[in-house]
C-alpha positions as CSV (number, residue, x, y, z in Angstrom):
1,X,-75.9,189.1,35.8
2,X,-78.5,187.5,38.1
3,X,-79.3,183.5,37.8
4,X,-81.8,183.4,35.5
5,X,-83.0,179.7,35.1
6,X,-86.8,179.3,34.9
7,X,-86.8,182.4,33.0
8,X,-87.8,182.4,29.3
9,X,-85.9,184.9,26.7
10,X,-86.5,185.5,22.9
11,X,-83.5,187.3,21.0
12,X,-84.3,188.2,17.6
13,X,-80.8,188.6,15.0
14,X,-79.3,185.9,17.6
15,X,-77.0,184.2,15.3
16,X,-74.5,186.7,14.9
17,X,-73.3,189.8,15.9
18,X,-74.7,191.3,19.4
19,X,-77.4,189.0,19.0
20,X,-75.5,186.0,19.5
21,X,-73.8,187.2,22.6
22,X,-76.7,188.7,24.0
23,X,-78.4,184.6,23.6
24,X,-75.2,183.0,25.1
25,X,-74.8,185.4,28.0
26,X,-78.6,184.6,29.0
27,X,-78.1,181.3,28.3
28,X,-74.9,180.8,30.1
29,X,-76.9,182.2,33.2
30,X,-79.8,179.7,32.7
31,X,-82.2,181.5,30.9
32,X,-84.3,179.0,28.2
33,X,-83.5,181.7,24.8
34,X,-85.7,181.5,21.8
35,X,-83.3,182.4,19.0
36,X,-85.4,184.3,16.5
37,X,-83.4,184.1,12.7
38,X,-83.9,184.7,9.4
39,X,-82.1,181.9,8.3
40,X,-82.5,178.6,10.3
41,X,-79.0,176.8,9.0
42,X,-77.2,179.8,10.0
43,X,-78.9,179.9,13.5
44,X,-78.2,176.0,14.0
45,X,-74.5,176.6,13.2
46,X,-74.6,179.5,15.5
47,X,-76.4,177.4,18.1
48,X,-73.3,174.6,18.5
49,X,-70.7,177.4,18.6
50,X,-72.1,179.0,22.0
51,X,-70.3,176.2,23.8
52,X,-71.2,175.2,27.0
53,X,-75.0,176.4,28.7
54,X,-77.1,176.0,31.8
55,X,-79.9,176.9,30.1
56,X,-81.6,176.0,26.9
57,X,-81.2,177.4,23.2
58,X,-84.1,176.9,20.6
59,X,-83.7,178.1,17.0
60,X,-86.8,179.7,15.2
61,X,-87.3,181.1,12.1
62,X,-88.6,185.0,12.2
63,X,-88.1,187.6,8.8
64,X,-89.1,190.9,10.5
65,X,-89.3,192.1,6.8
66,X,-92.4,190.3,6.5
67,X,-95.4,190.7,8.9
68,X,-96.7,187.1,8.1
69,X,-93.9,185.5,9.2
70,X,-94.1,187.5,12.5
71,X,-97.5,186.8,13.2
72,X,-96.7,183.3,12.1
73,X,-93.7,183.1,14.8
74,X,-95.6,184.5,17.5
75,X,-99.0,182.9,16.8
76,X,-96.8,179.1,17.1
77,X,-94.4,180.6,19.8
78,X,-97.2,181.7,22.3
79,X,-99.0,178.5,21.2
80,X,-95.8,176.4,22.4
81,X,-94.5,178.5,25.5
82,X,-98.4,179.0,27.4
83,X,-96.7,179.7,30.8
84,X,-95.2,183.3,29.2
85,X,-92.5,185.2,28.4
86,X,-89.9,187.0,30.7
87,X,-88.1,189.0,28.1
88,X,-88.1,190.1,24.4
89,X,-85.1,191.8,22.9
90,X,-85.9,193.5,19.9
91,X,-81.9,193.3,18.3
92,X,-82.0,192.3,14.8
93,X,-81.2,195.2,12.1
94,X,-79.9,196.3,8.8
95,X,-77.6,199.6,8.5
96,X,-77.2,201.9,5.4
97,X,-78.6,199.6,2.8
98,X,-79.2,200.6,-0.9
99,X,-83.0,201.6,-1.0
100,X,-84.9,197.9,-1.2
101,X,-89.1,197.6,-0.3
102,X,-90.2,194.4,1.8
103,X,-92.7,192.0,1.3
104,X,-95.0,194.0,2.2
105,X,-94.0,197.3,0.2
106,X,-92.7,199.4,3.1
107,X,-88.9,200.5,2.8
108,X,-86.4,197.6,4.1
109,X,-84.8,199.3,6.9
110,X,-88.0,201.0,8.7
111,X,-89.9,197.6,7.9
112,X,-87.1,195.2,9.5
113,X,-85.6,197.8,12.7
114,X,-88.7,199.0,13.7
115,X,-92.3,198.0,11.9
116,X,-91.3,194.4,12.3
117,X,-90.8,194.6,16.0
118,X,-93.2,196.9,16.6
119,X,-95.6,194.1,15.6
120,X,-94.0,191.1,17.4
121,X,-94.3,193.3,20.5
122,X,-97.9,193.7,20.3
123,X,-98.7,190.1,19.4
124,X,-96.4,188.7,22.0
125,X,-97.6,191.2,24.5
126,X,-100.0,188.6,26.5
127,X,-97.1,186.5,26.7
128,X,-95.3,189.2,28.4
129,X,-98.1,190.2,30.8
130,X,-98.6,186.6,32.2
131,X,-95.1,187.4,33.5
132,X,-94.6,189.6,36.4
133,X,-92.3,192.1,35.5
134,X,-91.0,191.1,32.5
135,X,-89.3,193.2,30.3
136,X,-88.8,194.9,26.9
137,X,-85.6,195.6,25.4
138,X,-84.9,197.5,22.1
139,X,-81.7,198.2,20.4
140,X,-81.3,201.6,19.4
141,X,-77.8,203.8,18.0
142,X,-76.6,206.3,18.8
143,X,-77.1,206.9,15.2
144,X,-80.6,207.7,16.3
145,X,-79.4,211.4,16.4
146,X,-78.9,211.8,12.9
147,X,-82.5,212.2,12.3
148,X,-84.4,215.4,13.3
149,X,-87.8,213.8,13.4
150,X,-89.6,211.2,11.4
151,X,-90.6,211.9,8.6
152,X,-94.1,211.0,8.3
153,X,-94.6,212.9,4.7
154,X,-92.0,210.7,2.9
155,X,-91.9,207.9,5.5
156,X,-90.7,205.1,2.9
157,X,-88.3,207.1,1.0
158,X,-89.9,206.6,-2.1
159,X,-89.5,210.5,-3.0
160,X,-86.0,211.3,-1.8
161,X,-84.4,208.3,-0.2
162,X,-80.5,208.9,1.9
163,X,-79.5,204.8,3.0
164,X,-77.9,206.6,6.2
165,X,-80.8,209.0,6.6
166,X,-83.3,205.8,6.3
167,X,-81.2,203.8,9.1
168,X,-81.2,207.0,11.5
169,X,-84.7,207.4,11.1
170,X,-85.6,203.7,11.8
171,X,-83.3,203.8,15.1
172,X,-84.8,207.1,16.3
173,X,-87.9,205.1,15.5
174,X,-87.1,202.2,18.1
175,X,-86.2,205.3,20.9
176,X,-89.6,206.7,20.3
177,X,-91.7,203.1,20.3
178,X,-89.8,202.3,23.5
179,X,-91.0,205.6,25.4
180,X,-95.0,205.2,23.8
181,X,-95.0,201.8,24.6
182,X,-93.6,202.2,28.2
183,X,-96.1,205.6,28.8
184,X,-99.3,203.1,27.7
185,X,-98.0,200.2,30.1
186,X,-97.8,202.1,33.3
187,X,-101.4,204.0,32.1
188,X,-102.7,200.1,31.8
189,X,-101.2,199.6,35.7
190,X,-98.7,196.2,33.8
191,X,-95.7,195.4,35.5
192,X,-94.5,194.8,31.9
193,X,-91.2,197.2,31.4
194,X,-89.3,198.8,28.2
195,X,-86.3,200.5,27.8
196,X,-83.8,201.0,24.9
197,X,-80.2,200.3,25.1
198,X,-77.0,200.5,22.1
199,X,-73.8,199.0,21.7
200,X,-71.6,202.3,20.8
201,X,-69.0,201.4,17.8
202,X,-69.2,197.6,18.0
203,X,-67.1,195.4,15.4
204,X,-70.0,193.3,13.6
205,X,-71.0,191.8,10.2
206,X,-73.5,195.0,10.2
207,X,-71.1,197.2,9.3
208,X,-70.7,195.4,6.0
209,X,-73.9,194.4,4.2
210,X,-74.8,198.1,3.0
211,X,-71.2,198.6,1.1
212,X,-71.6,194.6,-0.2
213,X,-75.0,195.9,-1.2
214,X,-73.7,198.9,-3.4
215,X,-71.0,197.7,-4.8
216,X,-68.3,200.2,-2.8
217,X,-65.7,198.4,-2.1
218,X,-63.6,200.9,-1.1
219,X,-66.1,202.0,1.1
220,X,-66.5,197.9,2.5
221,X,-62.4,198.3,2.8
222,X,-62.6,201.4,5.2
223,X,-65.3,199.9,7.1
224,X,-63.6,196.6,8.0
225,X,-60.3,198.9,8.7
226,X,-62.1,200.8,11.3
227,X,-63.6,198.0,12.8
228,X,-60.5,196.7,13.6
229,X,-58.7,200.2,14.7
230,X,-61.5,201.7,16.5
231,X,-64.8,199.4,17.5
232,X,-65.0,197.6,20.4
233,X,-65.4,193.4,20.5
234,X,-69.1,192.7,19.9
235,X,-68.9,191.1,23.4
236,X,-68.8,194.6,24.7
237,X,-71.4,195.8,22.2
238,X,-73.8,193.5,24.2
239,X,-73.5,194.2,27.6
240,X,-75.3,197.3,27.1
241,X,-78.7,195.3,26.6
242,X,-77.5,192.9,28.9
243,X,-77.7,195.5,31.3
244,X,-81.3,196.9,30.2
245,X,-82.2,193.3,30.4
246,X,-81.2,192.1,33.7
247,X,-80.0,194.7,35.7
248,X,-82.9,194.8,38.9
249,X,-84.6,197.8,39.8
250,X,-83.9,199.6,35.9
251,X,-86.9,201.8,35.4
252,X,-88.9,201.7,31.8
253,X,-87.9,203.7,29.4
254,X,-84.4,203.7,30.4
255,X,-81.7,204.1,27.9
256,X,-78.4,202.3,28.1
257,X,-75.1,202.7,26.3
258,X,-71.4,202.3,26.4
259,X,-69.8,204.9,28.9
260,X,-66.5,205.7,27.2
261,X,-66.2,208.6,25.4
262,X,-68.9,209.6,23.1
263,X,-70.6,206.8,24.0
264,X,-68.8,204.6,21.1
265,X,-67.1,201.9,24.0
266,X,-66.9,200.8,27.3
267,X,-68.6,199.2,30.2
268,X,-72.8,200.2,30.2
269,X,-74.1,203.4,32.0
270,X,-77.6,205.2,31.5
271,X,-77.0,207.8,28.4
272,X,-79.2,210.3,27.3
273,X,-81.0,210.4,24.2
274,X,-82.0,213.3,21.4
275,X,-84.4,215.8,21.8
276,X,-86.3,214.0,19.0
277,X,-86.2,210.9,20.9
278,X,-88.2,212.6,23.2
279,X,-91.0,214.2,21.3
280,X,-94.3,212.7,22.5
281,X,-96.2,214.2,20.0
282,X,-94.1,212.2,17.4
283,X,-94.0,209.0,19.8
284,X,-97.8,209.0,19.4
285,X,-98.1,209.9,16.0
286,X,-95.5,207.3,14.8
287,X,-97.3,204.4,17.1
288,X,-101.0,205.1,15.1
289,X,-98.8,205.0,11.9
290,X,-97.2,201.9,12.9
291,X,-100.6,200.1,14.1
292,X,-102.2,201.0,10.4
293,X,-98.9,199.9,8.4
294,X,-99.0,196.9,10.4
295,X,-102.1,195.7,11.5
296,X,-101.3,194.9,15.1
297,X,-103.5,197.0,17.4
298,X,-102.4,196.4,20.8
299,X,-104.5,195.1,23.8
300,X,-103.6,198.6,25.6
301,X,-106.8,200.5,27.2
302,X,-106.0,204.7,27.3
């Protein structure tokens, strides 16, 4: 990784999982890292087991469930931080959870892995233009490809709802926000740059929320089994975004992931994404959507 003191970072899920090693990696190579949790206590305990940094670690409080506390956050966080921001990474998520609506009466996992960053993009946009080439970074899955295409008709589930259907939907979601939202930055001639990356089969807490959730213990007991057996270390899970978020010369829309076999470990390469995740007629469609759901229109001129 490059030095990167003087440069400013926010890291949303940063107290565990890929989150937390994405913030200590940047910070360990002098970045100042915003880390952007739900729950504060749990982000200050994080915070003191990152060990030693050359940078700087601050620990906010953001629920990308709920749109007020993302505009709060970036309304206080631009407010606080006037000289800009050199990269946002868009990494906290929920997997496979029973269906549950948000604050704001969209379904949990759409609302938290994509309409939730979709807004804090938007409203932290400025931030990001006042830095020359700063950058974007979304994490996908590669469990992206286990949606055909979004489906606009029952977006929330609220007429047939599948918790791993829901999940693939909201990851194909970020693929397609990161390829609409790089096409309207080069049409608006910004230096401002966003690609996708994903950590393969990485060994995290994620794994175990939606089997907690539901009561399946048995399925919970397999789960934490295979993460043992198969996954990688969630140290390996984050170099993939590392590399989408420092690697110099990486093009927008670029997608990163683990270059083992199928993609599920190993050190990070470009990948290729699905056929859906290329669709700009659904990239499009799903950004209108997303501007009306969350009322975040951003300062992009087409």
């Amino acid at each position: 990784m490059p030095d990167l003191s003087g440069r400013t970072a926010i890291v949303t899920g940063a107290n565990s999982g890929l989150g937390f090693y994405t913030a200590q990696a940047l910070a360990r190579n002098g970045a100042s890292v915003t880390m952007a949790v739900r729950d504060v206590a749990k982000g200050n305990s994080a915070r003191e087991l990152m060990g030693p940094i050359r940078g700087n670690l601050d620990v906010w409080r953001l629920d990308l469930s709920d749109l007020t506390s993302v505009r709060t956050f970036a309304h206080q966080w631009s407010e606080s931080h006037t000289n800009g921001l050199d990269l946002l990474i868009n990494n906290a998520g929920i997997m496979a959870i029973p269906r549950r609506e948000s604050v704001d009466g969209h379904e949990m996992q759409f609302a938290t892995n994509h309409l939730g960053h979709f807004a804090l993009t938007g409203l932290l946009l400025p931030a990001l233009v006042a830095i020359p080439h700063s950058r974007v970074v979304n994490v996908s899955s590669g469990a992206h490809r286990m949606a055909r295409r979004i489906n606009f008709d029952d977006l929330m589930g609220k007429k047939r709802y599948s918790k791993w259907g829901a999940y693939g939907q909201s990851k194909l979601a970020n693929l397609l926000f990161t390829s609409e939202l790089q096409r309207r930055l080069a049409a608006n001639d910004l230096t401002v740059t966003c690609s996708a990356a994903h950590p393969g089969y990485a060994a995290t807490n994620l794994q175990g929320v939606g089997p907690a959730m539901s009561g399946a213990s048995l399925e919970g007991k397999i789960t934490a089994i295979a993460n043992k057996v198969l996954a990688q270390s969630p140290q390996m899970g984050a170099l993939p975004t590392l590399f989408a978020a420092t690697m110099p010369g990486l093009p927008g829309n670029s997608y990163v992931g683990p270059g083992g076999f199928g993609e599920m470990k190993g050190h990070p390469k470009l990948v290729d994404r699905s056929e859906a995740a290329k669709d700009p007629a659904q990239a499009e469609l799903l950004w209108q959507v997303s501007e009306d759901l969350t009322g975040v229109d951003y300062p992009l001129d087409l």
